[in-house]
LUMDRENZA-383324 format. One line per 5 residues: number of its first residue (from 1); their letters; for each residue z, x, y of N, C-alpha, C. Coordinates in nm, 2 decimals. Example, Ala and Ser with C-alpha at 12.3 -4.5 7.8 and 13.67 -1.06 7.14 Angstrom:
BEGIN
1 = AS = 0.78 1.32 -0.57 0.78 1.23 -0.45 0.78 1.32 -0.33; 0.71 1.28 -0.22 0.71 1.37 -0.11 0.79 1.29 0.00
***
This chain:
BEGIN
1 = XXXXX = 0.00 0.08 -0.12 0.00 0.00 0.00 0.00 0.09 0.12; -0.15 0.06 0.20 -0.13 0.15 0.32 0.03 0.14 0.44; 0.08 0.24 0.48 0.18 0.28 0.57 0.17 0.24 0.69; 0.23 0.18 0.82 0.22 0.12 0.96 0.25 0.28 1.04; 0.08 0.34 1.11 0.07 0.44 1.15 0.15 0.42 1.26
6 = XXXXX = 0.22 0.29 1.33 0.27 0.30 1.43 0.42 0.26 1.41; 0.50 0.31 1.30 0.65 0.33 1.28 0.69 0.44 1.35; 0.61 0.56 1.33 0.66 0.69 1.46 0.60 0.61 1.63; 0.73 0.63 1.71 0.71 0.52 1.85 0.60 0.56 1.95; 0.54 0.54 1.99 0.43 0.56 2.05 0.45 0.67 2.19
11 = XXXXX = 0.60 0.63 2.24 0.65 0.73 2.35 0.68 0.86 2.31; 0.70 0.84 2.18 0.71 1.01 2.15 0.60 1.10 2.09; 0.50 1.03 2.04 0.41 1.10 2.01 0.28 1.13 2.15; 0.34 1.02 2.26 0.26 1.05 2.33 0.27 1.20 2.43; 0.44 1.23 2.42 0.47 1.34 2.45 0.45 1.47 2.40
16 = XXXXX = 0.39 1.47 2.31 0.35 1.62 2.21 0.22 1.57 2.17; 0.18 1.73 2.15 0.06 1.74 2.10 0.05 1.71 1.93; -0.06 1.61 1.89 -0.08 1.57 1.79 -0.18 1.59 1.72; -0.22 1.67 1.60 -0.39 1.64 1.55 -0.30 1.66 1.37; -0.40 1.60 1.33 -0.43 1.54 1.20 -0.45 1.70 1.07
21 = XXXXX = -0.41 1.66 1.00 -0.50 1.76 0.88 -0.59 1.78 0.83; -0.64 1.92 0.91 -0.82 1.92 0.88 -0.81 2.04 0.90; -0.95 2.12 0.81 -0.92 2.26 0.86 -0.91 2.35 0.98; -0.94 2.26 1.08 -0.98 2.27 1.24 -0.82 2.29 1.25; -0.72 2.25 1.22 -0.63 2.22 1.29 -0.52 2.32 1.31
26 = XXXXX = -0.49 2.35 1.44 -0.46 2.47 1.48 -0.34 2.45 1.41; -0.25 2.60 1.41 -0.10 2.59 1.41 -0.03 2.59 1.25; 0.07 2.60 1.18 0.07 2.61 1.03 0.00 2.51 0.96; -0.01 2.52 0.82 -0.09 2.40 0.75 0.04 2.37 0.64; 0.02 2.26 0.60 0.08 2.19 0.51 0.01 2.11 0.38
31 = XXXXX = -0.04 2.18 0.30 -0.14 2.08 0.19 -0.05 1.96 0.15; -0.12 1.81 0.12 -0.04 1.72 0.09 -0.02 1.77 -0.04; -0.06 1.82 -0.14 0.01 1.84 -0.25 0.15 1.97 -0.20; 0.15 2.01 -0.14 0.28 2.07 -0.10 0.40 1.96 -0.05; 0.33 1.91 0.02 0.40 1.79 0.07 0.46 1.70 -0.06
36 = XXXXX = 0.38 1.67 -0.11 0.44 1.59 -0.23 0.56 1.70 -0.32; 0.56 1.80 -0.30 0.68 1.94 -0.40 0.77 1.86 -0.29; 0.78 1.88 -0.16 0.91 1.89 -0.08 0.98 1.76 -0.07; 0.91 1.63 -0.10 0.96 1.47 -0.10 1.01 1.49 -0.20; 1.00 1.56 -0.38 1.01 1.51 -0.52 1.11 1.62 -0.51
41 = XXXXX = 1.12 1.73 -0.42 1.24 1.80 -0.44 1.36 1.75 -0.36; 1.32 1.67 -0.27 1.43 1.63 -0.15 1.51 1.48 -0.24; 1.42 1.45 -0.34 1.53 1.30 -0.46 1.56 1.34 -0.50; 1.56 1.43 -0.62 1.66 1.50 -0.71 1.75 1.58 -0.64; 1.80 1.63 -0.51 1.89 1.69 -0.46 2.05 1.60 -0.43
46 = XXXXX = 2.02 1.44 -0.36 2.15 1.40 -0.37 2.26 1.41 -0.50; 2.33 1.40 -0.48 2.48 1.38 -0.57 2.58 1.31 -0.53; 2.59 1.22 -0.58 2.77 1.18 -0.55 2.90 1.24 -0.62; 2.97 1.28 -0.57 3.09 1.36 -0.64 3.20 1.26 -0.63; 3.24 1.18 -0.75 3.37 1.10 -0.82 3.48 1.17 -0.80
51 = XXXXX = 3.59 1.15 -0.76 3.74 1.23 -0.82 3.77 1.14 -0.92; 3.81 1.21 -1.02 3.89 1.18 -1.12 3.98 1.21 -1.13; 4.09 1.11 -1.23 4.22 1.16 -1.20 4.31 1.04 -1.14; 4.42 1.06 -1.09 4.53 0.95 -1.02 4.44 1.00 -0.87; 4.44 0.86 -0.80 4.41 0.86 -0.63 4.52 0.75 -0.56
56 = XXXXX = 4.55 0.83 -0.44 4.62 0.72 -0.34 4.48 0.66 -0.25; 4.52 0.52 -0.24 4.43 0.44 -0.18 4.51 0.39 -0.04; 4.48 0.46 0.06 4.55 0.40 0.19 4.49 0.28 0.23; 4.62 0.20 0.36 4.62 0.08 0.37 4.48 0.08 0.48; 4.44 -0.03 0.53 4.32 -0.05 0.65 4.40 -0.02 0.76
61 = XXXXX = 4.34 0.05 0.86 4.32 0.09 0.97 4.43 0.24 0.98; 4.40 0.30 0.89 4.43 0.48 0.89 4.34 0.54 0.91; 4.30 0.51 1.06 4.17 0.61 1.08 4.15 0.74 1.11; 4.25 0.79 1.11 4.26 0.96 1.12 4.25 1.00 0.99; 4.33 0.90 0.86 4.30 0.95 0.75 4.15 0.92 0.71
66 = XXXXX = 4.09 0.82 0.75 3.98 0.81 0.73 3.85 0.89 0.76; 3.90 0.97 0.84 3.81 1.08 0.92 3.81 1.24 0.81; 3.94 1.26 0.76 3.94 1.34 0.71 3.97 1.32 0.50; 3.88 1.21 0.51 3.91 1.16 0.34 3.83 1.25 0.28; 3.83 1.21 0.16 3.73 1.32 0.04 3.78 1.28 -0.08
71 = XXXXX = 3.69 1.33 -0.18 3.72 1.22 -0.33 3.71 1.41 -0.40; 3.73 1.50 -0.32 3.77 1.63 -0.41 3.88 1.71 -0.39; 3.93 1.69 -0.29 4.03 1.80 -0.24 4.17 1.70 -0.20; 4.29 1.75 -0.21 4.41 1.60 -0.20 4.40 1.66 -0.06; 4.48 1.59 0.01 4.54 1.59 0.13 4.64 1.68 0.19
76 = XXXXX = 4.64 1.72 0.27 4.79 1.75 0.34 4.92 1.66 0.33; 5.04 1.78 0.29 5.18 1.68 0.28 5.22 1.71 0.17; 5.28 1.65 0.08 5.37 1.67 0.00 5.29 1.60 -0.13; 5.21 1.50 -0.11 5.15 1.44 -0.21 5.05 1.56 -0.23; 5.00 1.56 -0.43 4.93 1.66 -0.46 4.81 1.58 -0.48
81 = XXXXX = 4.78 1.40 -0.46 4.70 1.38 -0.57 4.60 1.33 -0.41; 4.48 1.33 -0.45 4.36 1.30 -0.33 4.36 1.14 -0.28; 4.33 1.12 -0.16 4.35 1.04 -0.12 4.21 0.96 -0.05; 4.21 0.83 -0.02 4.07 0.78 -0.03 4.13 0.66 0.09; 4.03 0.65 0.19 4.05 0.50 0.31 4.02 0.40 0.25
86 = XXXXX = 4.05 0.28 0.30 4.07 0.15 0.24 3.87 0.13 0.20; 3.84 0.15 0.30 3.66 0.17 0.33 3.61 0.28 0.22; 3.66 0.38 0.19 3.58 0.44 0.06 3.64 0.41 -0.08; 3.77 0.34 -0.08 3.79 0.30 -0.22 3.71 0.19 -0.24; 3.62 0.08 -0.16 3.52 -0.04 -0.17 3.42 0.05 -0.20
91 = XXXXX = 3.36 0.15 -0.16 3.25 0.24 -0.20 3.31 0.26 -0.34; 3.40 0.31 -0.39 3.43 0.38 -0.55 3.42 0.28 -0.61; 3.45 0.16 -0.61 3.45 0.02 -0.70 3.31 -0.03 -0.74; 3.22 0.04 -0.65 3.10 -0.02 -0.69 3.04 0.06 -0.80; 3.08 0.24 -0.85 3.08 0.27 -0.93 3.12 0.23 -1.04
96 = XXXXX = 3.22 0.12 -1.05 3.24 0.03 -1.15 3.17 -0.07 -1.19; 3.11 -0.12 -1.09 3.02 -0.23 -1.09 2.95 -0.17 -1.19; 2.86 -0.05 -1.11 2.76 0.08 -1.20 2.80 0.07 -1.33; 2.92 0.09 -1.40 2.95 0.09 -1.52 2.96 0.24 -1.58; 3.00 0.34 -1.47 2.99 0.48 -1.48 3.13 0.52 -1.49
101 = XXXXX = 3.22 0.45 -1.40 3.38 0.49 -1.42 3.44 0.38 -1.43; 3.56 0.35 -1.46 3.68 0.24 -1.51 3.80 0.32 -1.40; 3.82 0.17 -1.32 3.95 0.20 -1.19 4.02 0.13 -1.33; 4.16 0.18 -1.29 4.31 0.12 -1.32 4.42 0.12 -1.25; 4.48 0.04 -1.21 4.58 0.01 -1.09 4.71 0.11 -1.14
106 = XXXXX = 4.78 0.20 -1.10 4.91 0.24 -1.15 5.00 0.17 -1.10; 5.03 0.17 -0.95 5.11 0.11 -0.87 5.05 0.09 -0.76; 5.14 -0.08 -0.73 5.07 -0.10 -0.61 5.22 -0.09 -0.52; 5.24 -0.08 -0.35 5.30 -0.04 -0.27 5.35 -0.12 -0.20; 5.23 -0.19 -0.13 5.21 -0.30 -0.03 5.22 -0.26 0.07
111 = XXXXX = 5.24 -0.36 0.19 5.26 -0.33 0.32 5.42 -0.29 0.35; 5.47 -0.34 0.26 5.64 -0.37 0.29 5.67 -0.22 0.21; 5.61 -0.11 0.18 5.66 0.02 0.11 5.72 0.11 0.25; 5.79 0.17 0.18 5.89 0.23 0.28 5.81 0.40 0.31; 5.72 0.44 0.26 5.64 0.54 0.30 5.56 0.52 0.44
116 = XXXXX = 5.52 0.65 0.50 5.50 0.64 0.62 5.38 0.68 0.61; 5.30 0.72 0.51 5.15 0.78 0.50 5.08 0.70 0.46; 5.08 0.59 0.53 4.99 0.46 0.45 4.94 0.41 0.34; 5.01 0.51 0.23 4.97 0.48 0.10 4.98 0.31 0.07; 4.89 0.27 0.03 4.90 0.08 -0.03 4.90 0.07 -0.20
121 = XXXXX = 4.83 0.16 -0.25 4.84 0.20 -0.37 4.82 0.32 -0.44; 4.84 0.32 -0.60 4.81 0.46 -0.69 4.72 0.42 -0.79; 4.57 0.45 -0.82 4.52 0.36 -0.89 4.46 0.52 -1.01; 4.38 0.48 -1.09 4.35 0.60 -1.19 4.19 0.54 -1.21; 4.13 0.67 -1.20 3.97 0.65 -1.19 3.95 0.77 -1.35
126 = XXXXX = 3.86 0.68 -1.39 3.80 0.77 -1.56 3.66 0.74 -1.55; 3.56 0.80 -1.62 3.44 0.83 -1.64 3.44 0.75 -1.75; 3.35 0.64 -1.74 3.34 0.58 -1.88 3.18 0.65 -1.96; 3.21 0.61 -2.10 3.10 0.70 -2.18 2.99 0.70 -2.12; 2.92 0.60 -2.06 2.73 0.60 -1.98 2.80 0.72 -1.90
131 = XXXXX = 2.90 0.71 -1.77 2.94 0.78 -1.70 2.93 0.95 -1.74; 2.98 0.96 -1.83 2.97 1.13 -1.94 2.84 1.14 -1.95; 2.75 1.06 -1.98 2.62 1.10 -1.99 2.56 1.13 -1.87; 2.56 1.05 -1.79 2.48 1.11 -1.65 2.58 1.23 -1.54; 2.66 1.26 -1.58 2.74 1.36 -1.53 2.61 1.51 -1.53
136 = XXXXX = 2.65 1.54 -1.42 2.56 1.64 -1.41 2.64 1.79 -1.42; 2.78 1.79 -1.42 2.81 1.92 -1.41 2.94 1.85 -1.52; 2.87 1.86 -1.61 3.01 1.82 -1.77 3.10 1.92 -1.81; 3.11 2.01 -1.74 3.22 2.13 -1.76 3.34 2.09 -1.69; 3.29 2.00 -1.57 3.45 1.95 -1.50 3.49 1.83 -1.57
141 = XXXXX = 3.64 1.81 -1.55 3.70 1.69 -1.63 3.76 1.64 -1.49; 3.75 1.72 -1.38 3.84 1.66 -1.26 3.71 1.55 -1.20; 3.62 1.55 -1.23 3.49 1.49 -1.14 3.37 1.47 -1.21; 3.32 1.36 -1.14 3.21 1.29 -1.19 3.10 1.32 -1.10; 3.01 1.39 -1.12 2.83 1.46 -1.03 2.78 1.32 -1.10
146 = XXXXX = 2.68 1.23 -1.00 2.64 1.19 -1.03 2.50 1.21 -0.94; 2.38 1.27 -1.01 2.25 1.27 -0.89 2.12 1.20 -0.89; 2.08 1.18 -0.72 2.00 1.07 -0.76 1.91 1.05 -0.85; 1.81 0.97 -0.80 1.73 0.92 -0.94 1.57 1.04 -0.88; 1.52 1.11 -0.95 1.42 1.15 -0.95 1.28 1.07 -0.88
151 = XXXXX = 1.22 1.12 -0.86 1.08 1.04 -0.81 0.96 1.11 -0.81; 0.85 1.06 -0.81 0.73 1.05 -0.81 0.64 1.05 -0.72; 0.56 1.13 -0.64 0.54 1.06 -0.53 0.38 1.03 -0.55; 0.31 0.89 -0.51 0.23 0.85 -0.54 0.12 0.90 -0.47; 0.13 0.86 -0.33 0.04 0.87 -0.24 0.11 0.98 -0.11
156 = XXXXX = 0.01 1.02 -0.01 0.05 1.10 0.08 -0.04 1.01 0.20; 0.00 0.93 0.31 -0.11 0.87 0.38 -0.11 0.91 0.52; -0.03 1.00 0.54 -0.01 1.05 0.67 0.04 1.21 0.65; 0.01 1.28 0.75 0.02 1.39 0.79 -0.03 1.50 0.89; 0.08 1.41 0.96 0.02 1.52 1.07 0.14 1.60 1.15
161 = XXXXX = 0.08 1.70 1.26 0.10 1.80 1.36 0.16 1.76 1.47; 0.26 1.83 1.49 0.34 1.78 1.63 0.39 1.92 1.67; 0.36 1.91 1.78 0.38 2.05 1.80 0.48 2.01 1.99; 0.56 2.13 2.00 0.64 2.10 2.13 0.60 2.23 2.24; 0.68 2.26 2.31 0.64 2.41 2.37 0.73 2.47 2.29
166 = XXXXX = 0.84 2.46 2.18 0.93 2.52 2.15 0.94 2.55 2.00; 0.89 2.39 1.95 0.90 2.42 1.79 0.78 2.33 1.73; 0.72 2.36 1.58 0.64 2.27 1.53 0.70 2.20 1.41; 0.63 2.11 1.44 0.66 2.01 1.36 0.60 1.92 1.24; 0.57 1.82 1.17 0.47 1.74 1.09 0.56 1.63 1.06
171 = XXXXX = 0.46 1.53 1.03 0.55 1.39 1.00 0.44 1.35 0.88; 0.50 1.33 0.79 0.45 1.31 0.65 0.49 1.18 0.59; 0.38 1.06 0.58 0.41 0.93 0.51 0.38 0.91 0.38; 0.44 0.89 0.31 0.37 0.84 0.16 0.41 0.69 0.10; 0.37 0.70 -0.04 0.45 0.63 -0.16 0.48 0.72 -0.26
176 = XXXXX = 0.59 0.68 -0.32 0.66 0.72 -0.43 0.75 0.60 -0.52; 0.74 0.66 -0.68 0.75 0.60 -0.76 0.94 0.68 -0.80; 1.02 0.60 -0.78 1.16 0.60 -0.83 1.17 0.58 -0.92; 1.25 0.67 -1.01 1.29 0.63 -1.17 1.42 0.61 -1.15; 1.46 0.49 -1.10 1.63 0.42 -1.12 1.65 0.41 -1.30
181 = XXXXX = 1.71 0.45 -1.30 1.85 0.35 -1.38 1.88 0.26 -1.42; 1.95 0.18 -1.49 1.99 0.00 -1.47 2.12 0.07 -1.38; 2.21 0.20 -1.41 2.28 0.22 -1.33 2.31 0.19 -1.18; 2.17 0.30 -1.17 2.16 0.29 -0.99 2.15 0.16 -0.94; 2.08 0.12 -1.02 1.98 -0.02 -1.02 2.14 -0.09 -0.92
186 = XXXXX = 2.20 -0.14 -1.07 2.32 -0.21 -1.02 2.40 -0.13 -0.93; 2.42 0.03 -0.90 2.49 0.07 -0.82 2.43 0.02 -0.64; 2.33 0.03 -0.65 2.27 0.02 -0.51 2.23 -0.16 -0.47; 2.26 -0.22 -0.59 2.27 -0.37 -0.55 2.41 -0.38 -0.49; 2.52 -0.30 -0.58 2.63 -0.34 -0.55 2.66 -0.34 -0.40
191 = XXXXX = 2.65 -0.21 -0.32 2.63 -0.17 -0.22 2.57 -0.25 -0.10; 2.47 -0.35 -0.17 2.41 -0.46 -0.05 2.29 -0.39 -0.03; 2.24 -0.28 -0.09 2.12 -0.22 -0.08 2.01 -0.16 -0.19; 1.96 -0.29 -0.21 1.90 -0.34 -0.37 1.76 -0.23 -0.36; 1.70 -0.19 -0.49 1.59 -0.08 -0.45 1.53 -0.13 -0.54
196 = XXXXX = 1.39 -0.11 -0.55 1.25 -0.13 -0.64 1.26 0.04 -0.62; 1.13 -0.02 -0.78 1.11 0.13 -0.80 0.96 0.20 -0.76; 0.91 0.10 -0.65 0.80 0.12 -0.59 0.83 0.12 -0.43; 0.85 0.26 -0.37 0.88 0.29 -0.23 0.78 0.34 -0.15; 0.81 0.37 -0.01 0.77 0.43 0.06 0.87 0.51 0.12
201 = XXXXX = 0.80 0.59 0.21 0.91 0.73 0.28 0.84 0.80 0.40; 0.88 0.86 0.51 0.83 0.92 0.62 0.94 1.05 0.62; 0.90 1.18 0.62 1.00 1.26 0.64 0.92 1.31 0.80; 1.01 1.39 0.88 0.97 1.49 0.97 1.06 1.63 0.92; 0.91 1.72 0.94 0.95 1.86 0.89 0.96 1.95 1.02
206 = XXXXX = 1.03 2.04 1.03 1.01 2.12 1.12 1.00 2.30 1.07; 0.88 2.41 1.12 0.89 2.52 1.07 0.93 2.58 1.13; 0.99 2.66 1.05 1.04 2.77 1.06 0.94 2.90 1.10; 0.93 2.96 1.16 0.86 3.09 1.21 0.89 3.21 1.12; 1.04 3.19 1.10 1.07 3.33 1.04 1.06 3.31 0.90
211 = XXXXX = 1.07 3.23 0.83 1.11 3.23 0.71 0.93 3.18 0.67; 0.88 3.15 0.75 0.74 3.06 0.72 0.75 2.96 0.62; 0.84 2.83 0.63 0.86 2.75 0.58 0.90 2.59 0.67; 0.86 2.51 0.61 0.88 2.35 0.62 1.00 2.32 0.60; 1.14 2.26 0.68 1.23 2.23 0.64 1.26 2.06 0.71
216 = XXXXX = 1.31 1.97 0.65 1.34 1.84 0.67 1.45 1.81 0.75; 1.38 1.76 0.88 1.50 1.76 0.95 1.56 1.61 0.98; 1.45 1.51 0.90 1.46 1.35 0.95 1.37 1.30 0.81; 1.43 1.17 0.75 1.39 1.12 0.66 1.44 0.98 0.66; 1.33 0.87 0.60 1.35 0.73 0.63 1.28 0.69 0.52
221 = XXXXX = 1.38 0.61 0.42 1.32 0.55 0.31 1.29 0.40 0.31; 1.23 0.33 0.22 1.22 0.18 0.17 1.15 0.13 0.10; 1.20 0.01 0.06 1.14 -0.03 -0.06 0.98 -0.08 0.02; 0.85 -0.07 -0.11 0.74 -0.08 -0.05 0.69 -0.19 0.07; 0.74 -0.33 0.03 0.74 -0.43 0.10 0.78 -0.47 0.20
226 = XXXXX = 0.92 -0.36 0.24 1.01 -0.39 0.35 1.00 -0.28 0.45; 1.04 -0.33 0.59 1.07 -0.20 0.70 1.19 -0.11 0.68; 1.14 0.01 0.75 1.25 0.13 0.71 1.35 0.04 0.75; 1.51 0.05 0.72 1.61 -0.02 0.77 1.63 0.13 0.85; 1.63 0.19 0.89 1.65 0.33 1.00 1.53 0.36 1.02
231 = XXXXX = 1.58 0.41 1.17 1.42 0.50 1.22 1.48 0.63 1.21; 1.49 0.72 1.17 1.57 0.86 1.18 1.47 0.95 1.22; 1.34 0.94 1.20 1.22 0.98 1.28 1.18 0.96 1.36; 1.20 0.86 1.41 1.15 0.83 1.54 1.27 0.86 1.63; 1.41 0.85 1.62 1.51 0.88 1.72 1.49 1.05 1.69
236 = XXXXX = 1.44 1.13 1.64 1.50 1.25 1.64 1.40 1.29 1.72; 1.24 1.24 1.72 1.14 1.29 1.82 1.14 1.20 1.97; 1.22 1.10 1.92 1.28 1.01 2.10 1.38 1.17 2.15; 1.47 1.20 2.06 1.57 1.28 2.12 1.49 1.42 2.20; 1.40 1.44 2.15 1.31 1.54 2.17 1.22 1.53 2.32
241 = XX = 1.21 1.42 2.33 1.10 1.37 2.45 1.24 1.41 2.53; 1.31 1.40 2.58 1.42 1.36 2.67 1.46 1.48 2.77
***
């Protein structure tokens, strides 16, 4: 399904210099089959990292703890065991949904607990067997790697040259073919953010001089039929005009 050449905003391309992929074209080159390595290497790179183990689940509105949460390292204080905001223990439940880990309540606290660190509860998170299988780094027993889903990329329908007085650039559209899971599947429903396994994608690359390399500095996904839900490309070349 052709791509809407006009998702990059018109104000910022009208600010830089733009030409197409042809051998005319001045400035580094990018073959779309290169282009297709850097999208198919840029899906298999996420991970989500699970703590396993006992976790304190603080009450709502600990937003300092919330700033500084993490599902690998415990906290500051006297408690040894890691600690999670009211807002990312709803993110870890949906890994349940997923069917990858099993929560278990140890204790719950309440609002009326006489602790001053917001703790609301102590709950215990395990890897259930699918869970062991898609684990990516099975040597830890403290944590669950879980990475994304691989892809395919179908089509390349855009590609072009952006160049500034200062740095160059490319904005590269395609399609690509996602190999979900029933996991992901359900993990990214659970989330409110349902995925087919027929996408599209816009990255913007910018080169490097020294290293003579393409690096991604803005990327916007969706499913084929829908609009990006973010422009992350177009605000980072808005930021750029300015």
């Amino acid at each position: 399904m052709p791509l809407n050449a006009s998702l990059v905003p018109t104000l910022a391309l009208a600010t830089f210099a733009v030409a197409g992929c042809s051998p005319s074209e001045p400035g580094p080159r990018l073959a779309d089959s290169n282009a297709r390595e850097i999208m198919e290497e840029y899906c298999s790179e996420g991970i989500w990292r699970i703590q396993l183990g006992d976790v304190e689940v603080l009450r709502p509105g600990f937003r300092q703890a919330e700033e500084r949460q993490t599902l690998s390292q415990p906290q500051a204080g006297n408690s040894k065991k890691p600690r999670l905001s009211a807002n990312a223990y709803q993110d870890l439940k949906t890994w349940q949904v997923a069917g990858l880990i099993e929560i278990t309540t140890k204790e719950i606290l309440g609002e009326r607990s006489s602790r001053q660190d917001g703790v609301q509860m102590v709950v215990h998170v395990s890897a259930t067997e699918r869970g062991r299988e898609f684990d990516a780094e099975s040597s830890s027993k403290d944590s669950l790697v879980i990475r994304s889903a691989p892809c395919r990329v179908d089509a390349i329908v855009t590609n072009q040259l952006i160049t500034t007085d200062a740095d160059i650039f490319r904005i590269v559209k395609g399609t690509y073919t996602s190999q979900l899971s029933d996991e992901l599947t359900r993990y990214y429903e659970a989330i409110g953010h349902p995925r087919t396994s027929e996408r599209k994608f816009q990255l913007l690359l910018k080169f490097d001089p020294f290293d003579k390399d393409w690096n991604i500095v803005a990327y916007d996904g969706a499913n084929i039929s829908s609009e990006f839900p973010s422009d992350k490309v177009g605000k980072y070349l808005s930021g750029l005009s300015r």
